[in-house]
ROMARNU-162965 format. One record per atom (N, C-alpha, C): residue number from 0; atom name; x negated, z negated, y. Coordinates in nm, 3 decimals. Each point is the difference from the previous one (the first is absolute). Example, Ala and Ser with C-alpha at 12.3 -4.5 7.8 and 13.67 -1.06 7.14 Angstrom:
BEGIN
0;N;-1.319;-0.780;-0.569;
0;CA;0.089;0.000;0.119;
0;C;-0.090;0.000;0.120;
1;N;0.035;0.072;0.105;
1;CA;-0.082;-0.006;0.119;
1;C;0.077;-0.073;0.109;
END
This chain:
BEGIN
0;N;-0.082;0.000;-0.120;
0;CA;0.082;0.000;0.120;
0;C;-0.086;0.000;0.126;
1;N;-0.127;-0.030;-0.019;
1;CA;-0.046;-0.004;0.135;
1;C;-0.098;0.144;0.022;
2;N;0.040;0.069;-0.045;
2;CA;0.013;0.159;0.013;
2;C;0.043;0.028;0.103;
3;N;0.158;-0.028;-0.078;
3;CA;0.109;0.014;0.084;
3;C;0.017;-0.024;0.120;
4;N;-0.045;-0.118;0.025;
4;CA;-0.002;-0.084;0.129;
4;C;-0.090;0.095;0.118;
5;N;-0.151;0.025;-0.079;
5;CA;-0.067;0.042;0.107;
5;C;0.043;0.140;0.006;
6;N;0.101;0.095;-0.055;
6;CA;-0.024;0.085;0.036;
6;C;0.105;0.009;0.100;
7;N;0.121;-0.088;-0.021;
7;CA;0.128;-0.031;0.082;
7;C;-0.127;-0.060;0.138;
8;N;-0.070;-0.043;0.023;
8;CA;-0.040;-0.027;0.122;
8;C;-0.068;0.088;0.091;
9;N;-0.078;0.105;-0.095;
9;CA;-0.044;0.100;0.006;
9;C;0.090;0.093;0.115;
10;N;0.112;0.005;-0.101;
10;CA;0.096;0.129;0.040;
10;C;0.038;-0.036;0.158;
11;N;0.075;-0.183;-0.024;
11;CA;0.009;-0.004;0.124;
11;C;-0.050;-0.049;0.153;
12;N;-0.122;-0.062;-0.031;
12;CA;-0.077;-0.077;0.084;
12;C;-0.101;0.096;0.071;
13;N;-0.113;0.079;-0.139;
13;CA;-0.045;0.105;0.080;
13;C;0.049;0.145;0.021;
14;N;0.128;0.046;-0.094;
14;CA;0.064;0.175;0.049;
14;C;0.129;-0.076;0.080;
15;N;0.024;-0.074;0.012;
15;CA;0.139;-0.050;0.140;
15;C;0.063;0.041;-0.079;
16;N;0.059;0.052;-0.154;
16;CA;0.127;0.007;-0.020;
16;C;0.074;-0.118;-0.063;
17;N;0.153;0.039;0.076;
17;CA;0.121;-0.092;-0.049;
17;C;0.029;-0.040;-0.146;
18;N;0.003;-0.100;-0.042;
18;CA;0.068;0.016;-0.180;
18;C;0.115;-0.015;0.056;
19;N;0.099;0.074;-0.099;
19;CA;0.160;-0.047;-0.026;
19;C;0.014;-0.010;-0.152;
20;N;0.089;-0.026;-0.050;
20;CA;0.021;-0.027;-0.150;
20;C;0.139;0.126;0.020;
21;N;-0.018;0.103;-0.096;
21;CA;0.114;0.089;-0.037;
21;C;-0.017;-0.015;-0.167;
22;N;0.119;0.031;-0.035;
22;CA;0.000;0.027;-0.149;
22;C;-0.029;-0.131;-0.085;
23;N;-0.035;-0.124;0.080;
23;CA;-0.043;-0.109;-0.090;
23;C;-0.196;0.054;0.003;
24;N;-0.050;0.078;0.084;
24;CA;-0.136;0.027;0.002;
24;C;-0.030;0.007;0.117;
25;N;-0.169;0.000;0.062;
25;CA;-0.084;-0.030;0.150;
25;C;0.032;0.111;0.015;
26;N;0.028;0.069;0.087;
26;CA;-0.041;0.116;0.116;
26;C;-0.035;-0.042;0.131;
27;N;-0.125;0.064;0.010;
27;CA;-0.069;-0.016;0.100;
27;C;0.031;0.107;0.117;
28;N;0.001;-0.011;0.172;
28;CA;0.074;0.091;0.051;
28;C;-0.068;0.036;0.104;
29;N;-0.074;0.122;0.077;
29;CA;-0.029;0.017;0.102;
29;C;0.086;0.112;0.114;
30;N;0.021;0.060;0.004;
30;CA;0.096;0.090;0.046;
30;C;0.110;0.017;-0.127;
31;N;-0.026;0.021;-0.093;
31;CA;0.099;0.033;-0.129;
31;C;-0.046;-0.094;-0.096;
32;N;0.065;0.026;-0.120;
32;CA;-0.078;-0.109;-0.144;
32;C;-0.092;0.079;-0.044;
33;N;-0.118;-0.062;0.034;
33;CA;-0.163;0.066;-0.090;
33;C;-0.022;0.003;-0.090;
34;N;-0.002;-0.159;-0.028;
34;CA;-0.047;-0.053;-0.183;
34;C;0.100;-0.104;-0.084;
35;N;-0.044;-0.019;-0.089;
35;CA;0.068;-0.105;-0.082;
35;C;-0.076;-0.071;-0.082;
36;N;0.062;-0.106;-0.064;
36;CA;-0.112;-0.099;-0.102;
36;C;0.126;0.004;-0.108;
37;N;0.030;0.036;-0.146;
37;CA;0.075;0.006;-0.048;
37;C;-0.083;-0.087;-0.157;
38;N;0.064;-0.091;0.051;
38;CA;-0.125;-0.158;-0.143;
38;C;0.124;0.025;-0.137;
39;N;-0.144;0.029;-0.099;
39;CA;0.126;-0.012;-0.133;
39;C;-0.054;-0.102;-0.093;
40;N;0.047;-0.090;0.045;
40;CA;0.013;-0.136;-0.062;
40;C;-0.084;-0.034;-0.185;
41;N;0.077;0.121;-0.076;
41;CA;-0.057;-0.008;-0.124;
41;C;-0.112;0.047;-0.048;
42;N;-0.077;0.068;0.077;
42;CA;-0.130;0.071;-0.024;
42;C;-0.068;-0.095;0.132;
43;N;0.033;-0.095;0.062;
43;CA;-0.093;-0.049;0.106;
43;C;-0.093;0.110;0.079;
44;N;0.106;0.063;0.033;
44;CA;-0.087;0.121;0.101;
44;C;0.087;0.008;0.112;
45;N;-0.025;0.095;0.095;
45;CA;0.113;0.107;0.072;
45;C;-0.067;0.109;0.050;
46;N;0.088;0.046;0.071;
46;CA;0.009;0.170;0.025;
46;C;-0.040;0.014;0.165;
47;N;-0.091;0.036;0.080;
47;CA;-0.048;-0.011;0.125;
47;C;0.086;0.136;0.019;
48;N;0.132;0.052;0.101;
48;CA;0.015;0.159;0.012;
48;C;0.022;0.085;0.121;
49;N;0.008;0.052;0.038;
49;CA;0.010;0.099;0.083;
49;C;0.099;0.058;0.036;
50;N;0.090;-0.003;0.072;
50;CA;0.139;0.099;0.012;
50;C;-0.043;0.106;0.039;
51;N;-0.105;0.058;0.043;
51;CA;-0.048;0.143;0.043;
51;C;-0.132;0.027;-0.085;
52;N;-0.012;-0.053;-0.102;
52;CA;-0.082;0.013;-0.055;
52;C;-0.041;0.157;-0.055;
53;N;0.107;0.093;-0.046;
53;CA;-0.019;0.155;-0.010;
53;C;-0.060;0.067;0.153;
54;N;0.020;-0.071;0.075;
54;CA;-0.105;0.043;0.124;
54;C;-0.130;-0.033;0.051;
55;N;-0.055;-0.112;-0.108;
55;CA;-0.111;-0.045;0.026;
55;C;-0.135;0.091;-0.056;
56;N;-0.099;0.004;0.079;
56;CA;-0.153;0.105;-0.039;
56;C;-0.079;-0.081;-0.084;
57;N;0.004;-0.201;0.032;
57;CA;-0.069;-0.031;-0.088;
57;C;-0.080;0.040;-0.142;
58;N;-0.130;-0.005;-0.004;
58;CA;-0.076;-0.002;-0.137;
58;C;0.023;-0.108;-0.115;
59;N;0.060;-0.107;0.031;
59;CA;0.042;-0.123;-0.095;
59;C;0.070;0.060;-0.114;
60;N;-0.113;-0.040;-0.107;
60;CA;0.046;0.075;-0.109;
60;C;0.130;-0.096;-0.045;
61;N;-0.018;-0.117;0.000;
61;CA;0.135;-0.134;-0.060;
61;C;0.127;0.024;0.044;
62;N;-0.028;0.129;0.135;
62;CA;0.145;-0.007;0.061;
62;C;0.060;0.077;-0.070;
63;N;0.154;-0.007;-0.051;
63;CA;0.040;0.087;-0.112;
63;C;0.182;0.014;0.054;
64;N;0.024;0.135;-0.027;
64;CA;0.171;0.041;0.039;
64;C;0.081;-0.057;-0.128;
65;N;-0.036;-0.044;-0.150;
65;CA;0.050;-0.049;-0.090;
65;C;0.160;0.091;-0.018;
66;N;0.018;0.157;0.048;
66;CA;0.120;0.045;-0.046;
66;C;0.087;-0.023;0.149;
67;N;-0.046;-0.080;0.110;
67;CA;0.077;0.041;0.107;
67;C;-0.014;0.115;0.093;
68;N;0.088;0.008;0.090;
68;CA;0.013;0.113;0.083;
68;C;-0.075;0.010;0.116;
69;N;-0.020;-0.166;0.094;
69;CA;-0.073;-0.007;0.084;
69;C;-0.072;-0.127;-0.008;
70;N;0.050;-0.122;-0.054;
70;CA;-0.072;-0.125;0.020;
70;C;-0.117;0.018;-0.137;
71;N;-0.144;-0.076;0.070;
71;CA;-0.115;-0.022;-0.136;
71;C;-0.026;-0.083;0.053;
72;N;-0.079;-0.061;-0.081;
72;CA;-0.023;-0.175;-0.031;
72;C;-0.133;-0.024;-0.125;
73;N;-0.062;-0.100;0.031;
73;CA;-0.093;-0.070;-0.070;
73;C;0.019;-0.100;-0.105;
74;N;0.001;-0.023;-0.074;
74;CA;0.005;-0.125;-0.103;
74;C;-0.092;-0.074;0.021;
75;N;0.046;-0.146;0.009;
75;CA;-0.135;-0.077;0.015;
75;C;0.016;-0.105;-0.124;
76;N;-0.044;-0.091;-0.062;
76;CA;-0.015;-0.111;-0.035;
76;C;0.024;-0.111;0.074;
77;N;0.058;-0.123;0.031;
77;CA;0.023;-0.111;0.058;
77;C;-0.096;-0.045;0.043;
78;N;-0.137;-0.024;-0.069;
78;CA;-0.118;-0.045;0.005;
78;C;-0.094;0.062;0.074;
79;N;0.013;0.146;-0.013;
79;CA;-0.080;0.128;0.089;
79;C;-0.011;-0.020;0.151;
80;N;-0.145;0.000;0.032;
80;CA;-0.032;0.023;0.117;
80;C;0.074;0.165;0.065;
81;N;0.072;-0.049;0.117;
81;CA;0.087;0.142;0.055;
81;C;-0.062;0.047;0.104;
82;N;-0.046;-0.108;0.031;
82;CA;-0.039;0.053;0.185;
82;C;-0.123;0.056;-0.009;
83;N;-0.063;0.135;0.054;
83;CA;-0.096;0.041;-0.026;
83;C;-0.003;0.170;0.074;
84;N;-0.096;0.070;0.001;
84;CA;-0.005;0.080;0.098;
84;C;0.093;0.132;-0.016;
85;N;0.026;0.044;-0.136;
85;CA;0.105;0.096;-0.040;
85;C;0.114;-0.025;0.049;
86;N;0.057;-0.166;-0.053;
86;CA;0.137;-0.009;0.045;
86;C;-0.001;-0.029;0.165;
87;N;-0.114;-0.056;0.074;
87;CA;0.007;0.029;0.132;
87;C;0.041;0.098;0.043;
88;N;-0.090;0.170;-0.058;
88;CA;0.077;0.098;0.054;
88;C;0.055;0.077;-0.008;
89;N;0.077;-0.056;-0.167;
89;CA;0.163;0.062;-0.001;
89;C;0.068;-0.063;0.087;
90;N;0.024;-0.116;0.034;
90;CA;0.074;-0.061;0.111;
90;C;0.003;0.039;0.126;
91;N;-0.107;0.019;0.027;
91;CA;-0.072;0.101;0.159;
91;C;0.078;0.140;-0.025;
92;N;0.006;0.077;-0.077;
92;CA;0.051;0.118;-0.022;
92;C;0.139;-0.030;-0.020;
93;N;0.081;-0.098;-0.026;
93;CA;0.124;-0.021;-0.039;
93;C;0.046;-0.048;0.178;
94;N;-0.108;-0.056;0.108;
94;CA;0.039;-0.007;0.111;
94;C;0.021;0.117;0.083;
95;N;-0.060;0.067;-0.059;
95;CA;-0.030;0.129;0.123;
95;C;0.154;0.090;-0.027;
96;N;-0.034;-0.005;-0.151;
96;CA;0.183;0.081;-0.041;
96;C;0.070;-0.051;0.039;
97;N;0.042;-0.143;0.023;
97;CA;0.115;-0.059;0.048;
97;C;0.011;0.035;0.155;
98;N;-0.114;0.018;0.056;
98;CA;-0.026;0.001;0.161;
98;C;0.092;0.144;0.031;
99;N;-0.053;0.098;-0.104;
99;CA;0.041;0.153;0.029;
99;C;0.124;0.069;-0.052;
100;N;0.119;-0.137;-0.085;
100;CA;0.093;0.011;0.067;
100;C;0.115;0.042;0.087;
END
């Protein structure tokens, strides 16, 4: 959980975005909904994702469309260090899309 935590501080302390809870899940919000944290309880992981993720250039190989149309997302482990320079700048790239809008 303290993944979780830092990356929830992450999202909103240093990218300024809003959480709201939709669906019973985080969305994080800067002009529109960017990302999400979608925790699945029985595998002690969750899902880091992208609502514009089919528009992202990123090289992050972990980032994956898993069969959707536009949102991709990361799997992490509970325990997994998240914060780190890739997911810095998918997030950076997930700001700029939200900016352009």
């Amino acid at each position: 959980q303290k993944s979780l935590w830092e990356l929830h501080l992450y999202l909103t302390e240093q990218c300024g975005l809003e959480p709201k809870i939709k669906f019973n899940i985080p969305f994080y919000y800067g002009r529109t909904w960017v990302c999400y944290i979608n925790v699945h309880v029985k595998s002690q992981s969750f899902e880091f994702c992208f609502l514009n993720g089919i528009e992202m250039s990123t090289q992050w190989e972990r980032l994956d469309m898993r069969g959707r149309q536009m949102v991709a997302g990361v799997v992490f482990k509970c325990d997994e260090k998240v914060i780190g320079p890739q997911l810095e700048e998918a997030v950076q790239e997930a700001l700029i899309l939200d900016e352009g809008l």
